[in-house]
N, C-alpha and C positions, 0 to 999 in steps of 0.2 A: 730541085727547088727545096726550101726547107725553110719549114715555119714553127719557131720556136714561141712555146706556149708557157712562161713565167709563171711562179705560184701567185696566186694571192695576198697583197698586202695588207693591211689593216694600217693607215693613218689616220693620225689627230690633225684635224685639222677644222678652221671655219666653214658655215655651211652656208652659199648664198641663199636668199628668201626664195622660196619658190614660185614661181612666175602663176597666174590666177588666170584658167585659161578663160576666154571672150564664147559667150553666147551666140550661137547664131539669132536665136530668136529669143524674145523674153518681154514678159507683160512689167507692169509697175511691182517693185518690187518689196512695196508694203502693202500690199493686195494678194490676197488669196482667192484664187480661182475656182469657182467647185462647179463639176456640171452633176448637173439631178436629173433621174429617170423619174417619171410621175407618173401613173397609173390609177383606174381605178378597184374598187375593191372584188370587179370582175376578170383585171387583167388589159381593160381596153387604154388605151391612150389618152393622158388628158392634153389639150389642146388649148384651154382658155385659163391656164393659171396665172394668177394676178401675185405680185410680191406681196401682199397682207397676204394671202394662202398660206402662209410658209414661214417659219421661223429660223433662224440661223445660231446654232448656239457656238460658241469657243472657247474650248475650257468652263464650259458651264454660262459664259457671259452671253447675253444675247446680240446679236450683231445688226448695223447698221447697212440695209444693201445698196452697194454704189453703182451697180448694173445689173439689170435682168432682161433675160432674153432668151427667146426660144429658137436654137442651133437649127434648121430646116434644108437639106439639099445646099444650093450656094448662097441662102443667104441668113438672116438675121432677124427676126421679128421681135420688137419691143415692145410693153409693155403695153403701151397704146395701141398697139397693132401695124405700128408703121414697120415697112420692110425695108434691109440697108441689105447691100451688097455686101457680103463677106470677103475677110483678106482669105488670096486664092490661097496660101498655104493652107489656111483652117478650111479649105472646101477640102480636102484630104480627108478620108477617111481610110486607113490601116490597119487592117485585121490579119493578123497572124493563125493560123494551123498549127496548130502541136501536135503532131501525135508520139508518144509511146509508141515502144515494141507492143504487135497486140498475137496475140499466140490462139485465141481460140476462135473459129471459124466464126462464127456465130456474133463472135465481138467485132469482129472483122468488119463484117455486113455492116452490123448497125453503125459503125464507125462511118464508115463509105456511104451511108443513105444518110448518114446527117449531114455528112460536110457538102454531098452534093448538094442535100437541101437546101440549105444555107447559102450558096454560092449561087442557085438559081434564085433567090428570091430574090422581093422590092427592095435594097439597098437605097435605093436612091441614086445620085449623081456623085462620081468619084471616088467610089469605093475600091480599092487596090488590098487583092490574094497575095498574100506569100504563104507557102506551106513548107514545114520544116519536119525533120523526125528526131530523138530525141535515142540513141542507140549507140552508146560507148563514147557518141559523141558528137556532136549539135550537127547535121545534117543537108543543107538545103535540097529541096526537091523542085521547088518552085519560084522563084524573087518574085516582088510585088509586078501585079499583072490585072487586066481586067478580062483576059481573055480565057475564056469560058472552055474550051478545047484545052489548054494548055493546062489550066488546074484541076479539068476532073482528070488527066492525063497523073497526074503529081498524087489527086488526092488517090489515084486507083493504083499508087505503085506505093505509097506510104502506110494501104491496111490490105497489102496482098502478100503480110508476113514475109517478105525478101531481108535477109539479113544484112548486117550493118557493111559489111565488108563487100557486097554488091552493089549496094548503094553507093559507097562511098565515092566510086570514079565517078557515077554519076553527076553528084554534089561536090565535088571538084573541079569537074569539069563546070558547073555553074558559077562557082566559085571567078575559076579561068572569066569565062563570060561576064560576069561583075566587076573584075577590074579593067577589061576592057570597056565597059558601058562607061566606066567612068574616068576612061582615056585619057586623065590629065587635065583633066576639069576643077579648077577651084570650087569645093564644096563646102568650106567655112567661111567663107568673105564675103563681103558686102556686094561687091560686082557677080557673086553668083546670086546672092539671093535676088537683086533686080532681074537678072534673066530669067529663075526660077518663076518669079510672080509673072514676068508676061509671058514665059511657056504654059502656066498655069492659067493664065486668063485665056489665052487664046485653044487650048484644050480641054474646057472645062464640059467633061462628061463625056469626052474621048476617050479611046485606048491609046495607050502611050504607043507612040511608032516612034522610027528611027531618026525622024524630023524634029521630034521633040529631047533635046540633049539634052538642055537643063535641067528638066523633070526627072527624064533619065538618070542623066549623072544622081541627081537631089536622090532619088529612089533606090539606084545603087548603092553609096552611100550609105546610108539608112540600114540597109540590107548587110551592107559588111559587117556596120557598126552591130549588129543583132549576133552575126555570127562569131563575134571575137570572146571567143571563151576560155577562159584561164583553166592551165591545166590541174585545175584544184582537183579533181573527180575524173577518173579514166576507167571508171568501171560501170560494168551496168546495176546501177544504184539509185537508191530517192537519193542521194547524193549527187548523183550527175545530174536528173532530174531540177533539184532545186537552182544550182546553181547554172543551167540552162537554161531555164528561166529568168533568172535574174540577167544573165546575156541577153536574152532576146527585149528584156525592160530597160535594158542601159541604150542599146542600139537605138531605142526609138526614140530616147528623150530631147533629140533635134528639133522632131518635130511637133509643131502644135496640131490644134484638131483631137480628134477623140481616136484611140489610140487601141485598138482592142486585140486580146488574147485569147483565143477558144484554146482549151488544152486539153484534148482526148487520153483518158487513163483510164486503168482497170483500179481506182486507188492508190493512197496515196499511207505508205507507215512512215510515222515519224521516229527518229530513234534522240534519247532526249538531248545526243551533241547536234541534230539538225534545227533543235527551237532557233537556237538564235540564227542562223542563216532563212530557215524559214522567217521569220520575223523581220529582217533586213529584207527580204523576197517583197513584202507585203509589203512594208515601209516605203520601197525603194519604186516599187510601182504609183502608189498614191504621190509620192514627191513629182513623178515624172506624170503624170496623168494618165494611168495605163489601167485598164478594166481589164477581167478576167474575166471567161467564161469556162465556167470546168465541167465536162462531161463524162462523167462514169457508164462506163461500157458494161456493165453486170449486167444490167437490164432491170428486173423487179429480183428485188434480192433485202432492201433495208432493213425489212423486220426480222427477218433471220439473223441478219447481222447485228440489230443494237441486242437481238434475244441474246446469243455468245455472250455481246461485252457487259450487260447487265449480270447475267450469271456469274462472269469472274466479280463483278463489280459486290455482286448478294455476299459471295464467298470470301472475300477483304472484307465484308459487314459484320460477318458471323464471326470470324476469328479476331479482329477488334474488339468485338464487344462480350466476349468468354472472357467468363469470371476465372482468376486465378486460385489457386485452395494451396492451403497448408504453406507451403517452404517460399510462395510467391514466385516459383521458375515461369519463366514465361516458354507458352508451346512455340513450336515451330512455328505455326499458323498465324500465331500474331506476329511472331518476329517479321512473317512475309507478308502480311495485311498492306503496307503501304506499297510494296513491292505487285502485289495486286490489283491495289487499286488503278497504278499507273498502268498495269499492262491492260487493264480496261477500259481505261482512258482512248489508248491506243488502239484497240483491236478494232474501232470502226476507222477503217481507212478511207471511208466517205467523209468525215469532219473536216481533215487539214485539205482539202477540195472544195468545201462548203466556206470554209473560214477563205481562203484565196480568194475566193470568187466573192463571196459577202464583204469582205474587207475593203475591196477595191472596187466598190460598187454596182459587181455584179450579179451572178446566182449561180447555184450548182444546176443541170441539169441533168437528169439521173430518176433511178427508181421507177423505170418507165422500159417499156421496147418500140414504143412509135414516142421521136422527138417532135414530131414536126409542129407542135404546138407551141413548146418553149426554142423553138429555132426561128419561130416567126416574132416572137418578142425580142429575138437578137436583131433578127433585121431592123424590125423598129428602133431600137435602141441606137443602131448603127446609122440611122436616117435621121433621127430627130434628140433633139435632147435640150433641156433647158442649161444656162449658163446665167451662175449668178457670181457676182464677190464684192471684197469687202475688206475692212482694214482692221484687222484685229490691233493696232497700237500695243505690240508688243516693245517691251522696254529694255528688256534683256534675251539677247538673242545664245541662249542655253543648252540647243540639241535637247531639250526636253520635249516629251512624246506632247501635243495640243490632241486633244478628243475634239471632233466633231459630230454634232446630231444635226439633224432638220428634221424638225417638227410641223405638223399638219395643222393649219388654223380653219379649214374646213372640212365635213364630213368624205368617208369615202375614198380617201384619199391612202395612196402606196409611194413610198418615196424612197429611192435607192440612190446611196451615195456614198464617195467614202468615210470609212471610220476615225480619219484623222491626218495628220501629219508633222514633221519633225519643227523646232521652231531654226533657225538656219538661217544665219548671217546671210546679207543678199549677194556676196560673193560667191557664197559656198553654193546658195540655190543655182547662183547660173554658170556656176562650175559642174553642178549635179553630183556634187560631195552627198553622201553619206553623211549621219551624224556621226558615229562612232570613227573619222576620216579625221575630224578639224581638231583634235589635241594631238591626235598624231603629225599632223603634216606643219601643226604649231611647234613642234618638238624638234620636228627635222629642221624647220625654216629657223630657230633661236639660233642653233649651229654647237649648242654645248652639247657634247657628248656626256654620255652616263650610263653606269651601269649598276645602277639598281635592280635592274634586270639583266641578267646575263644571258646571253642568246647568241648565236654564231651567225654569222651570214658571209653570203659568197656568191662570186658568179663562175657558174661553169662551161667550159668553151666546150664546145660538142662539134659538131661538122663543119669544119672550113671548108666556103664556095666561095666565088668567082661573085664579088661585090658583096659580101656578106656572110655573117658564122651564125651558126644557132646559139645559143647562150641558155643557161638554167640557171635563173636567179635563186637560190635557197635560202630560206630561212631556219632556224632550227632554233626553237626554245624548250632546253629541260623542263619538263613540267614539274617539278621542284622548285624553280624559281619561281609558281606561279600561285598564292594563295585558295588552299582547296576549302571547300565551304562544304561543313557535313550535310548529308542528305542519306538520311535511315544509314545502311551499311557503306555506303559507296560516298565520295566524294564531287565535289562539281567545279572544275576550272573554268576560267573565262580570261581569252584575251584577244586582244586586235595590235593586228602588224600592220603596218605599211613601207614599204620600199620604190624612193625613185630613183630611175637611171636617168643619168643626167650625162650630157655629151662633154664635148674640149670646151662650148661654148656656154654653158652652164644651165642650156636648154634640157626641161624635163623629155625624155622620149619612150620613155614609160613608167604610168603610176601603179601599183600592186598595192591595194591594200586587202587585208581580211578582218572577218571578226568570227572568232570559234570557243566553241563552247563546251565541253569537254566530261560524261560519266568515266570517273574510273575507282578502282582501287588504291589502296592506300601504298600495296607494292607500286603498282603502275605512276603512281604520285612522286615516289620515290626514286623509282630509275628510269621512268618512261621518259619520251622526249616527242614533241610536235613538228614535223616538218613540212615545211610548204613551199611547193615546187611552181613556178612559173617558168613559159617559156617565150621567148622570144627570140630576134635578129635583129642583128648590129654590123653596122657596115664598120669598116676598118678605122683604128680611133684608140684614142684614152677618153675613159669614162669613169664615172662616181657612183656609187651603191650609197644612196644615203638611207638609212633606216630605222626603226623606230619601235617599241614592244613596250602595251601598255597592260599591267595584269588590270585587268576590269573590277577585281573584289576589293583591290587593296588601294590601287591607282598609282600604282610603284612604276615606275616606266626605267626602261632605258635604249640607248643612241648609240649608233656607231656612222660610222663613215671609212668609207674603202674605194680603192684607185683600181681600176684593172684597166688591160689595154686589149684592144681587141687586134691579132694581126691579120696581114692580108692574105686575101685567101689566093687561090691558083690551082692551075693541076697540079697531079700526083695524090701520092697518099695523104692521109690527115689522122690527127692522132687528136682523143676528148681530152680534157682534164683528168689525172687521175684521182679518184674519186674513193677513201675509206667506205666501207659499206657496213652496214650498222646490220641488214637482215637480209633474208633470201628466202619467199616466197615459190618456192617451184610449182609449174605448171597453173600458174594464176588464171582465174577464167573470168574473158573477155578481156586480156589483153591489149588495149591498146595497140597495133600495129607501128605507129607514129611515137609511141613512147622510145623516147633513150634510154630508159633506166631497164632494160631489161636484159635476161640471158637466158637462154636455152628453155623457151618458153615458161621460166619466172619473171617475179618482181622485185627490182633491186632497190632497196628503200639505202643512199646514201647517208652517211652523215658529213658535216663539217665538224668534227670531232678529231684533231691529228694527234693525238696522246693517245698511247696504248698500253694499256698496263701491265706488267708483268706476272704472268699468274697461270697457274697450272691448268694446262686447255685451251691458256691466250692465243689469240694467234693478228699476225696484219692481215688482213683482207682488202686490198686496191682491183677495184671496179675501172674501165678504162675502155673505150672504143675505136678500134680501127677502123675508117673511111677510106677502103681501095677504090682505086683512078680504073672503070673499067674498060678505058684507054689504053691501058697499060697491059700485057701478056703476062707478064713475071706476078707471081703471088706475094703479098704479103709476107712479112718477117717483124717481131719485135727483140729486141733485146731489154731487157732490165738491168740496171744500174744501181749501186749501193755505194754513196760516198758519204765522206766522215770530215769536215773540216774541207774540203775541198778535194779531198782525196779520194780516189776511185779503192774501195775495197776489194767491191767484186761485179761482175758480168757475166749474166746469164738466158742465154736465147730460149726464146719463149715457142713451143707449138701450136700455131693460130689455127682453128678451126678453120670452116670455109664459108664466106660472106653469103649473108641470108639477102632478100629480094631485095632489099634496098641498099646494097652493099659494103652493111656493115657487118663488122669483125666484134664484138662484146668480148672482153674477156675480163676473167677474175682469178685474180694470184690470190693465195694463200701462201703466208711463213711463219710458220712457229716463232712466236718470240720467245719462248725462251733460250731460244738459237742466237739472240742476237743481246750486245750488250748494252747497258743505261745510254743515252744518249741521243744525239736530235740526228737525222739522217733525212740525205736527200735520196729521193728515189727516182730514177731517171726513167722512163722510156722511150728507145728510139726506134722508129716503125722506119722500116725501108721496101720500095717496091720500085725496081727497075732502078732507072739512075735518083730518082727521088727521094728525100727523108722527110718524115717528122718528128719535133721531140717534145715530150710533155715530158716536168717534173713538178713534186712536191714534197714537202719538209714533211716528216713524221717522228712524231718525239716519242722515246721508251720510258718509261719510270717501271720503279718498283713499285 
């Protein structure tokens, strides 16, 4: 059998408008919803709040309220006091588990006596567990559950420090379990949500059993939708962190109801390219209606900590404020004054945990060794809560940030809520777009290409299987094309991509977008380059890479548009794209297992860059993976190929190592260019194992 893998094209051509996906649920959509936590100035619950209590500001305007009501178990209580039965989807409540890797015994414990806490207290009626971990890579240990055995099981294997790689069968295998739960169940259509409401009426304050599909399917769902995390982050980082969270806030935004996040960490450092993804984290949660709760596992530790970042913060005071004498040279110490300031900024890794949770209406909990005090204000929070809105008459719908406050019109009074949110055409809300999303996806949808921006993009074919290939979508922007804004010695970039794959039928079948923000140097400015890898599967087909690159400081954008075809897949060997490599990380730690881009325990950062320059030290570097059939007895073979105009130059077999656990073959050619003369060349490989082949080529051009 043999399956022939074509380079990539690049056409001009029209781009149809992109299709506006359909809401499963969704309120009036000039009305903003906001629920309020109310307390008094002891902490206790208030119970008898009246709308004159309370003030509603928007953008500073004060607001008109169109409903108020206090959210209680399954039902609804107004203003007057009367009681209305709730829609059974909003008797949901969903509360999500986070935890971090937790390394020190001590944190362990506390971790594990809060979350049991929690899970054993008054909740109320239909409160649904899922517990996830948060270790190279978004984890599941638990799916949403009420059953009490099953999640102290979860929470007692997610802080008994078991590493990610034991885990991992575990959380695939639930994985396995979740697509059967939802066995081919329509979970966006109208005909499931009616069966949804009456498996929900008729279960309300049950444990989902296996009687109840719809719920089921509805919860499974829900659960994928949590776990589907772009391979933007494969390391153990606040980088995998953030953006693992921001997966677990996209998944829920199906559902109504209150929406909650406990996130178990030892701290949280920001490094200043994760502001803006942290910021879309926070954004992204208040759009979808998602509360935080963050718990820091130090135990009592605060005041040591803000003591550190105050002393860096005295030390940028003192050297700012040194008089200079004679010739005016400025010291060391000032040049680094701002440079210190921010590292002080930084040093309390308690804030971007306080901001999370305070943003999105909740609280840090921390600075303590018994929680059980602020775990029983979650429970409450999670049983009761007021629900008010209102129609801000907005005129121009801008993706500009709206500030929200609520103000106290009587004494006594605590009132937690969120901070604000994006203003967003009512498409894009019940798309669950992003704002930095709609001038991109308005750029792809015009269909005029442009390169004001010049950036590469591609899809690469990776493991052909039997109804489907893996695929790694790439984006790559020289960061030279991208306006750097001074900041003290260093520079600050900012941009947002978006790329959709679109079928034969002009159906989106996945959206990628990013928004990244970038410290670098002024070398790094100059030959660095940003790359962003996603990954996916495509069943067999012609498909469209439409994509889009907008620098944020300048508003420069530019568009392309690209064909690739996916072939069928079958037994025998299979052979990746071959893939230029731009760097090689050896011995990278933590790994990824599941990552393509790797060799001989490195990181293989690819480019789409097929020009190679001529120059003393130059050399080609083609990255490439063999998939052996381990069906087959006979080992692996490649040859490499060098043609000129369609003429075969030269042919030369390759010595393939031996396929790692998941049976692939990585390898990486090196050839001096300056062995080779000016000109554009194909480079062929053909992998053969038993009576089977495969062949991948691509065009690589030489300059001087």
């Amino acid at each position: 059998m043999k399956h022939l893998i074509p380079a990539v094209l690049i056409v001009a051509a029209a781009v149809p408008a992109w299709p506006q996906q359909q809401p499963t649920v969704k309120a009036n959509v000039d009305e903003v919803l906001l629920d309020l936590i109310v307390r008094d100035k002891k902490g206790k619950p208030i119970t008898d709040l009246k709308p004159e209590d309370i003030t509603v500001s928007d953008n500073g305007a004060k607001q008109t309220l169109l409903s108020f009501r206090l959210v209680r178990g399954s039902e609804a209580v107004s203003a007057t006091g009367a009681s209305t039965p709730l829609d059974p989807l909003r008797q949901l409540r969903l509360v999500t588990l986070a935890f971090e890797p937790i390394d020190a015994p001590d944190q362990r414990k506390l971790a594990r006596t809060a979350a049991l806490d929690l899970i054993k207290g008054d909740q109320g009626t239909n409160v649904f567990y899922s517990v996830v971990v948060i270790d190279t890579r978004l984890l599941v240990l638990q799916q949403f559950t009420k059953d009490h055995d099953a999640l102290t099981k979860a929470i007692d294997r997610a802080t008994q420090g078991v590493s990610a790689p034991r885990l991992a069968t575990e959380a695939d295998a639930i994985m396995a379990e979740l697509k059967r739960d939802l066995g081919g169940a329509t979970v966006n259509g109208a005909d499931q949500d009616a069966n949804l409401l009456t498996a929900a009426t008729q279960t309300a304050g049950q444990p989902v059993t296996n009687g109840d599909s719809a719920l089921q399917a509805k919860l499974a769902s829900v659960m994928l939708g949590m776990l589907r995390m772009d391979a933007e982050a494969q390391s153990q980082s606040t980088r995998l962190s953030v953006f693992a969270l921001k997966a677990l806030v996209n998944g829920l935004r199906p559902m109504p109801g209150r929406k909650s996040i406990l996130y178990f960490s030892s701290g949280m450092t920001l490094t200043p390219e994760l502001d803006v993804p942290f910021r879309n984290l926070i954004s992204t949660a208040n759009g979808f209606n998602v509360t935080f709760y963050t718990v820091d596992l130090r135990g009592v530790m605060t005041a040591s900590q803000n003591a550190d970042a105050m002393g860096q913060m005295n030390a940028g005071a003192k050297a700012s404020n040194t008089t200079t004498i004679g010739d005016n040279r400025v010291t060391p110490e000032q040049m680094k004054a701002s440079d210190t300031y921010e590292v002080a900024a930084r040093a309390n890794v308690d804030l971007p945990l306080r901001d999370l949770a305070e943003s999105t209406g909740g609280f840090l909990i921390g600075d303590s060794n018994d929680l059980r005090q602020p775990l029983r204000h979650v429970n409450e929070e999670i049983s009761a809560y007021y629900e008010v809105s209102y129609n801000p008459g907005i005129q121009n719908y801008d993706a500009s940030f709206r500030k929200l406050s609520v103000s106290a019109n009587r004494k006594d009074l605590v009132i937690h809520a969120r901070t604000g949110y994006f203003a967003l055409p009512p498409e894009a809300r019940a798309a669950g777009l992003a704002p930095f999303e709609l001038p991109l996806l308005k750029l792809i949808s015009d269909g005029k290409l442009s390169s004001d921006v010049n950036y590469r993009a591609g899809a690469v074919l990776l493991q052909p299987k039997k109804g489907e290939t893996g695929v790694a979508v790439l984006m790559e922007v020289p960061l030279h094309e991208l306006e750097g804004k001074a900041n003290g010695a260093s520079l600050d970039v900012h941009c947002s991509i978006a790329a959709l794959v679109k079928d034969s039928k002009g159906e989106v079948v996945q959206k990628i977008t990013r928004d990244r923000s970038f410290k670098v140097t002024a070398d790094q400015h100059k030959m660095g380059n940003f790359l962003d890898k996603a990954m996916l599967d495509l069943a067999p087909g012609k498909y469209v890479l439409e994509s889009a690159v907008e620098d944020r400081e300048n508003l420069k954008s530019g568009v392309q548009r690209l064909e690739f075809t996916v072939p069928a897949g079958g037994t025998g060997v299979g052979i990746s794209t071959l893939m230029p490599m731009r760097s090689y990380a050896p011995n990278a730690k933590d790994l990824d297992p599941n990552d393509p881009f790797q060799y001989q325990g490195g990181s293989v950062t690819p480019t789409m860059d097929m020009v190679v320059k001529k120059a003393p030290n130059s050399a080609l570097r083609l990255f490439f993976t063999v998939y052996q059939d381990a069906a087959i007895a006979a080992k692996p073979s490649v040859e490499i190929e060098f043609l000129l105009n369609g003429k075969s130059l030269t042919k030369v077999p390759m010595q393939l190592p031996a396929a790692d656990a998941q049976g692939r073959i990585p390898y990486l050619m090196t050839i001096p260019a300056e062995a080779i003369p000016v000109g554009s060349y194909e480079v062929r490989a053909s992998a053969k194992q038993g009576s089977t082949t495969a062949v991948s080529s691509t065009t690589v051009k030489f300059e001087q």
